[in-house]
N, C-alpha and C positions, 0 to 999 in steps of 0.2 A: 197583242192584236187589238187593233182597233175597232170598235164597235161599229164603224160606217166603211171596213172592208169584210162583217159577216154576210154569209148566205149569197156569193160569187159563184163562178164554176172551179173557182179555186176550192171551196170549201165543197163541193160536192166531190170533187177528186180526194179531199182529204178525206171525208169521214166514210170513204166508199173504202181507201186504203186502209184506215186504223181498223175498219170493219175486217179486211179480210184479214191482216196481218193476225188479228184477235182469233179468227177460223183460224189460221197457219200456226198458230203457235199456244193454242187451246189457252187462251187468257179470258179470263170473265169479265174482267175490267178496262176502262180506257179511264184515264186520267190525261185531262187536258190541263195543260201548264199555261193560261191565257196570256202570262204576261200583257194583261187587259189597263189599257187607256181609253177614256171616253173620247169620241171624235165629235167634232162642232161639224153640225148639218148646215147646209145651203138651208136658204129661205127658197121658199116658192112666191110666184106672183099672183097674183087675182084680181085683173084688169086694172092692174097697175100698183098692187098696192103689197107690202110685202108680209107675209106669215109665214110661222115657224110651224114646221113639219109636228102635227097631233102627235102627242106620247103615245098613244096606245096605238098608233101607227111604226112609230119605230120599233115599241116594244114587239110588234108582230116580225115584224120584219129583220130586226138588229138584234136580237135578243140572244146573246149567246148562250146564255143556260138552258134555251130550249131544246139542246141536243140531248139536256138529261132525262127530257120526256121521253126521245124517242122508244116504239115499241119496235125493241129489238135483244135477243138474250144476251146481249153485250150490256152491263151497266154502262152509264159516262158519267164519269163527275167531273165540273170546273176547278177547277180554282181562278177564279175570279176575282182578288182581290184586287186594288191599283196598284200598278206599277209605274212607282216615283222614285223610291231611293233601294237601291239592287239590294246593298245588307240588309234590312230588315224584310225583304220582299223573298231572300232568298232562305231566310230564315223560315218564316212561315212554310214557303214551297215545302223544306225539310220536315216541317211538323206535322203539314198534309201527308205528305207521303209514308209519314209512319203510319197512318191509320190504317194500311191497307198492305200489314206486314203479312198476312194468312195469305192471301191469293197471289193469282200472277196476274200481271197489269202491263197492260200498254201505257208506256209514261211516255207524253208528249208534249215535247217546247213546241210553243204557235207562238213567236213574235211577228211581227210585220214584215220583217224583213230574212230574217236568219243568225248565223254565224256572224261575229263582229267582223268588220273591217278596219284597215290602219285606225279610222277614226271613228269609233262607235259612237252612236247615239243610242237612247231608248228603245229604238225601230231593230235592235240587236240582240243579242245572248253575246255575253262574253265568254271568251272560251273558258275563263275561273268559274262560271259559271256552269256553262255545259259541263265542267269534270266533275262540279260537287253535287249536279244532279244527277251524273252517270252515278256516279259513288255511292249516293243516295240509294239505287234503285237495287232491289234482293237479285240475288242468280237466279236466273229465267222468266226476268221481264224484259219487256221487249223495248230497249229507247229507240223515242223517234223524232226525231226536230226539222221542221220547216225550212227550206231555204227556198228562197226568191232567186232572180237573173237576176247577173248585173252584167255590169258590158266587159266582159271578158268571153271569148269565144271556149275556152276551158273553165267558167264556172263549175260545172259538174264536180269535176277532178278537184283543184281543187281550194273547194271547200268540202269535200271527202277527207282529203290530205289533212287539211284544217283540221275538223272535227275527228280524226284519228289523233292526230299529235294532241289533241286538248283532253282527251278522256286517255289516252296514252293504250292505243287498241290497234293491232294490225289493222292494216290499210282494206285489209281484204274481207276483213271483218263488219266492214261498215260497208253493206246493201243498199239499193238506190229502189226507190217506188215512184210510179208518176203516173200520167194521166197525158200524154203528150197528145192528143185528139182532143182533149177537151181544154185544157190549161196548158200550153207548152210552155211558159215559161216558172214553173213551181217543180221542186222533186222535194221527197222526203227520204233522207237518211234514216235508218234504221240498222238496231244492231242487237244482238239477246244476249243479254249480261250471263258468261259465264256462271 
């Protein structure tokens, strides 16, 4: 996720989801997967002349760790690290996630975009990916990863389908969350590790 797509109405339909699903499925924890890039901000003008958007403007604003403040009986922790090169990025995700072997946890991919397509970029999770974090996760946490539109009239479906054959999980298994009133085009898959 990119730091200059936090704090949208995307993200409010997200953390309104990870919230209830945490109600629905008595988890005390959310663990965000940020698969985090820093984004380069627009310049603003000032009668002509051009400056770079105050830090501690962004920091108010972009700041994605400031979900771990919120006051709510759900913890959230990031993981936050940069995502540059997947093996070593996916390695740490694994060592985060051990620390939080006692409870039950909402463990959540937040790329940019989703589930890879023919030709992934960074803006993706690869499905090698999405399986070593399913695998990763104890019986009775709740996984939940982010997918975007793209222009296919059956995105829904599938990259459902997708995300079943990559964690290798009935199709029926993998639940849809959304927010279609306020973000129509974002859903989040979710599914509770046997």
């Amino acid at each position: 996720m990119q730091d200059k797509f936090y704090a949208d109405n995307r993200d409010l339909v997200k953390w309104a989801i990870l919230h209830r699903l945490a109600e629905i499925f008595d988890a005390r924890r959310i663990l965000q997967i940020a698969f985090y890039r820093p984004g380069e901000f627009a310049l603003i003008k000032i009668n002509g002349i051009d400056h770079d958007i105050p830090q501690e403007i962004l920091t108010h604003f972009r700041d994605m760790r400031k979900i771990e403040n919120i006051d709510s009986k759900f913890r959230v922790n990031v993981f936050g690290d940069l995502f540059k090169n997947r093996d070593s990025y996916l390695g740490s995700v694994k060592a985060f996630l051990s620390k939080f072997s006692e409870e039950r946890c909402i463990v959540f991919l937040d790329p940019d975009i989703g589930l890879e397509p023919q030709h992934p970029t960074l803006d993706h999770v690869l499905e090698s990916e999405a399986k070593t974090i399913w695998e990763d996760t104890k019986s009775g946490d709740v996984y939940v990863l982010y997918q975007h539109r793209f222009f296919d009239r059956n995105w829904v479906e599938l990259k459902r389908s997708q995300l079943a054959r990559a964690i290798e999980s009935p199709e029926q298994s993998i639940k849809i969350a959304h927010g279609p009133q306020i973000a129509r085009d974002v859903v989040f898959f979710y599914a509770q590790k046997p």
